[in-house]
N, C-alpha and C positions, 0 to 999 in steps of 0.2 A: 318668116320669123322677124321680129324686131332686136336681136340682138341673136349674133352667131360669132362666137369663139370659135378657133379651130388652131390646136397645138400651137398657144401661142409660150412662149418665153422670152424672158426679159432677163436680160445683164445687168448689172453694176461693178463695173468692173469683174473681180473672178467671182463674184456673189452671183449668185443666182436667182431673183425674187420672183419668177413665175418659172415654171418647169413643164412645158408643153399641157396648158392647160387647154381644156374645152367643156364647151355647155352653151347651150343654147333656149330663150327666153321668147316665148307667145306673146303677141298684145293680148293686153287687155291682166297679164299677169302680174302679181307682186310676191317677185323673190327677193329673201331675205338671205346677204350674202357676208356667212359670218367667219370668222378667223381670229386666231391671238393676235397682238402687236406685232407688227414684222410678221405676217403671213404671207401678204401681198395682195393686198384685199385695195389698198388703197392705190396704188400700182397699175393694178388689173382697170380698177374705173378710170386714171390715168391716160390707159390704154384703149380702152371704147370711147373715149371721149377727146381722144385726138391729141389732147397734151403733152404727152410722149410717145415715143416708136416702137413696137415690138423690136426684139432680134431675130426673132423667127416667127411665123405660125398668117395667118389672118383674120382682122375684123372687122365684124360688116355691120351694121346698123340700120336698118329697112333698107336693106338689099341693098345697100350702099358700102364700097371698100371706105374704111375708115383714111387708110393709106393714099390710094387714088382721089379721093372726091374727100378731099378733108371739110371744106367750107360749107356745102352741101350736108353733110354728114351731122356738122354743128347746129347746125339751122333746124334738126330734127329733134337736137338734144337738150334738156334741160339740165343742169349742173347743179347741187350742192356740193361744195367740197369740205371738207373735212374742216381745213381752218375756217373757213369765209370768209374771205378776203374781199370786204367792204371800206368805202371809203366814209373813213369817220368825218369828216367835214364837210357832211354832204346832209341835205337832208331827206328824211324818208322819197318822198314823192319828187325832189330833184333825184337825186338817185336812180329809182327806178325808170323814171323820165328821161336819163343817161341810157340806162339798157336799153329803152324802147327803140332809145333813135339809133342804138349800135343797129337791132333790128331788122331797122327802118320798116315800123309799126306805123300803119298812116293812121288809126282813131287812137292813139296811145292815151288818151286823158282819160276815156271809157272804161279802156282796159286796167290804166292803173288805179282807176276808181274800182273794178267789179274786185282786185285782186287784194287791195288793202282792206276791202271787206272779207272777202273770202279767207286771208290770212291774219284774221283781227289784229290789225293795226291800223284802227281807223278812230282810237286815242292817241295815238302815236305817232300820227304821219303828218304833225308840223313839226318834227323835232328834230335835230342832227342825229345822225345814227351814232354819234361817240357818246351821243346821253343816254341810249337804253341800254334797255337789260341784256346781259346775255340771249335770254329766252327771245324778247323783241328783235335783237338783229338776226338769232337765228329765222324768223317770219321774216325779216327783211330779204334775208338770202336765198330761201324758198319763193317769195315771190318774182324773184328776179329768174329764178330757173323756169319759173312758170309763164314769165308776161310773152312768150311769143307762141307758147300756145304749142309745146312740142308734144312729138309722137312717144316722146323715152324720156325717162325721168330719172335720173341718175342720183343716190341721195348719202351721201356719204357722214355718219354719224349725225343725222339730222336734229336727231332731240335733246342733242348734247346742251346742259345748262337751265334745261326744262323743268318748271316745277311739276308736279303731278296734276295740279289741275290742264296747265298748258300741255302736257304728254299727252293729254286723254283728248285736247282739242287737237290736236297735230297727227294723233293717230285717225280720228277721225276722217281729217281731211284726207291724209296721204290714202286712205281706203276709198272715201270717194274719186279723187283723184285716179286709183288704178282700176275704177271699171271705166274710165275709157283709153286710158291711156298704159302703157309699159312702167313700171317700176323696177330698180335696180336698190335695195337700203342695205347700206352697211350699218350695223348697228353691235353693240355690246352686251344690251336688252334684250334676254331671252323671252320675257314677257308677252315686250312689244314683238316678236319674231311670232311668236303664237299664237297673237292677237290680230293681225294686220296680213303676214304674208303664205301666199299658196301653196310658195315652194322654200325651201331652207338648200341653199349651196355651200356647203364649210370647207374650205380652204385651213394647210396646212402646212409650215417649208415651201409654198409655192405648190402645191398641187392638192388638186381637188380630190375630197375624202367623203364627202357627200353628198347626195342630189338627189333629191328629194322630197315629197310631202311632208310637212313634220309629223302627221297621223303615220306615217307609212314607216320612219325615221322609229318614232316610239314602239309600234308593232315591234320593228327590228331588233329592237336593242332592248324591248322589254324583259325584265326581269321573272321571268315564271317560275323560274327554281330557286325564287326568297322570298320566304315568309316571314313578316313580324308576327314575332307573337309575345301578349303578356299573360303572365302570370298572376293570380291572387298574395301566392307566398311564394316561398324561395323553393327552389325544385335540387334538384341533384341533375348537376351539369355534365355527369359523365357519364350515366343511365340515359340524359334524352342525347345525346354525342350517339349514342348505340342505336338508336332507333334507324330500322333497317328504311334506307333512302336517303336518310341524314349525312352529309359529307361536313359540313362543318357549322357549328353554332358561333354568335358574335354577341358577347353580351352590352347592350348598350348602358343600361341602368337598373339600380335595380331588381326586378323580375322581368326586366324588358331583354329581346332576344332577336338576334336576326338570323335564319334556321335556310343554310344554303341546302340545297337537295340534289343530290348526283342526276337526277332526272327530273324530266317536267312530270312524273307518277303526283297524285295528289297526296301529299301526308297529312292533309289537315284532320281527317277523322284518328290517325293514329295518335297523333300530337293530342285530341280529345282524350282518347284511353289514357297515355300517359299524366293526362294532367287528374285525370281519375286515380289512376294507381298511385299517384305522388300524394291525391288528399286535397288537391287547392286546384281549384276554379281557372277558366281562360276569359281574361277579363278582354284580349284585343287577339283577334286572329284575321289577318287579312294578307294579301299578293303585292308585295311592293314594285311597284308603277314608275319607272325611269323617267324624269321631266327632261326636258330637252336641254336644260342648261349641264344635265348629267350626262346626255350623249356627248353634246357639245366638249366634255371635260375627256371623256374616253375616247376620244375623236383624234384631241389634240395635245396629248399628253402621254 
């Protein structure tokens, strides 16, 4: 495994920000690890990445204790963090030419040549990092997690700042990126979580509430006993209230209708007759589908 939790938790004082968590992540995988503010989501990467101590539990990072072999353990990992803490008087390629020699990368000019392309900024890289965009220093900060070439990629609110065209470059990359390598992304972006990663791990008070495929997440928590359905004209809402299977109606607008059913039994042919006996037509009948940003909500609320 390139990354193994095992009931780890974390104090702050009598707070509690991790509560014997676990999970464990394949190379070559891209999980998406999501959580509210203050879940412990940023905490937890924190803690796989050496920068703070558990109180309890262990982490190991390709088969490395994070705790025992800390130096060793860095040298496997790539970091974005949340803020990105770059140095604004520095310039692109001085910069990165800093991280190579932390390193000590022997062809570094190669490297930071293949990686300012690979994370386009190669309009960009005679400039001080305190003149770009948002969007640009965040490509500055990815390529610094990248230039030595790690086995784990740690990426904490990576697209933050990103216009949609840059989101769709960034997603790209970090997809190419994770067929050779581990990904860890926190993100906010339920989109991008559906677009990009294999697995979905949601965090919650410090402990983990899901883990998972998002296909397998959606199954889950799929909605099979709600139907939308619309109407042509206005119906009599305490006639289809009666319709045996029917537990409660929701009217959204309208003749529009969200029709909960005590069972997964199919009512859509009943729901037919009634709109028969009522005189007026079903202009929308279809199986309302949970997106992930709606597990996500049921999850952590």
């Amino acid at each position: 495994m390139s990354i193994v939790v095992k009931n780890v938790t974390k104090l702050y004082g009598e707070q509690k920000a991790l509560d014997s968590v676990s999970f464990s992540i394949k190379p070559g995988e891209i999980v998406g690890f999501l959580g509210p503010n203050g879940a412990g989501k940023s905490t937890m990467m924190k803690i796989i990445t050496g920068f703070i101590p558990s109180n309890e539990g262990e982490t190991q990072v390709c088969d490395l204790d994070v705790s025992i072999s800390p130096l060793k353990t860095k040298s496997k990992i790539g970091y974005l963090a949340e803020q990105n803490p770059l140095y604004y008087d520095m310039y692109v390629r001085e910069y990165l030419g800093f991280v190579a020699g932390i390193f000590k990368l022997k062809n570094s000019k190669a490297r930071i040549n293949e990686l300012i392309h690979m994370v386009g900024l190669s309009a960009e890289q005679n400039k001080k990092i305190g003149q770009l965009s948002k969007g640009y220093k965040q490509r500055v900060g990815l390529a610094q997690a990248l230039i030595h070439d790690p086995e784990v990629l740690i990426l904490d609110e990576p697209t933050t700042g990103l216009d949609p065209n840059q989101l769709e470059e960034i997603r790209k990359l970090i997809q190419k990126i994770g067929a050779k390598k581990t990904v860890m992304l926190s993100t906010h972006i339920m989109q991008e979580v559906e677009a990009i990663c294999d697995r979905v791990i949601i965090i919650n008070n410090g402990k983990i509430v899901a883990d998972d495929k998002a296909s397998n997440l959606n199954k889950l928590f799929s909605r099979k006993n709600v139907i939308h359905i619309e109407f042509e004209k206005a119906i009599d809402e305490n006639t289809l209230s009666k319709l045996t299977g029917v537990q409660s109606i929701e009217r959204l607008e309208l003749n529009n209708y969200l029709i909960h059913s005590k069972s997964e039994v199919d009512i859509r042919n009943d729901l037919f007759q009634f709109a028969i006996a009522q005189g007026t037509t079903v202009l929308t009948l279809k199986k309302e589908e949970l997106k992930l940003e709606d597990i996500f909500k049921q999850l952590t609320t």
